[in-house]
C-alpha positions as MATLAB code, in Angstrom:
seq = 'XXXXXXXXXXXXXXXXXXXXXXXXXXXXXXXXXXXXXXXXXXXXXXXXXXXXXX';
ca = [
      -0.015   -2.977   -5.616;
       0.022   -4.842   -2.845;
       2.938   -7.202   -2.150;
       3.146  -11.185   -2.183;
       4.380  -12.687    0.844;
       3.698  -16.200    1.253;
       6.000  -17.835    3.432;
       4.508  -21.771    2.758;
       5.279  -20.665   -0.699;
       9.346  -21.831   -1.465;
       9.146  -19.982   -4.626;
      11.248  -16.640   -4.714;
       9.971  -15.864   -7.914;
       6.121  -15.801   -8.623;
       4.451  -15.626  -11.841;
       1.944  -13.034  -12.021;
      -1.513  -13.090  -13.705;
      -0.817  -10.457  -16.598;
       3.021  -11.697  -17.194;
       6.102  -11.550  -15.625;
       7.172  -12.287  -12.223;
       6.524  -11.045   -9.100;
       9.280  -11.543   -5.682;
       8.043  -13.278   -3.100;
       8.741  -11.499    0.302;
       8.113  -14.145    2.787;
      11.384  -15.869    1.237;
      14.494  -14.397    2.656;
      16.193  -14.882   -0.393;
      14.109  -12.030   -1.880;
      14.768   -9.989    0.491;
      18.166   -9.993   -0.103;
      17.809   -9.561   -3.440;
      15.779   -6.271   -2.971;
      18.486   -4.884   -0.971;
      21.153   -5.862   -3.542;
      19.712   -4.241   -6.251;
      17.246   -1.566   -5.046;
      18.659    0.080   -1.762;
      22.650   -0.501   -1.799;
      22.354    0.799   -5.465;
      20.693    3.920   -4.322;
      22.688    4.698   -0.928;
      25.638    4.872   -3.418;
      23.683    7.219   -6.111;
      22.908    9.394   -2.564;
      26.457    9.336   -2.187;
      28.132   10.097   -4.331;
      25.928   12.632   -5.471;
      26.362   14.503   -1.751;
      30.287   13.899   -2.135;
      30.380   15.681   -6.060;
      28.085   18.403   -4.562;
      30.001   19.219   -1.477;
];
């Protein structure tokens, strides 16, 4: 799936054909809400998992 990334487009959210929404990563805004919830979230999991297991 590829991604969208329109930056004309001042939408961060984008409907999508079948439903939903889709981000839209030519917005910075959606960028940062990416990190927020996908890779800060994760670092942690990575974490604290290496802290419990060490």
């Amino acid at each position: 799936m590829a991604l969208y990334r329109d930056p004309r487009d001042k939408r961060v959210f984008v409907p999508k054909k079948g439903g939903g929404v889709a981000l839209n990563f030519g917005h910075p805004i959606a960028w940062t809400i990416f990190l927020c919830m996908t890779v800060i979230p994760l670092a942690i999991v990575a974490a604290v998992t290496i802290a419990v297991i060490a």
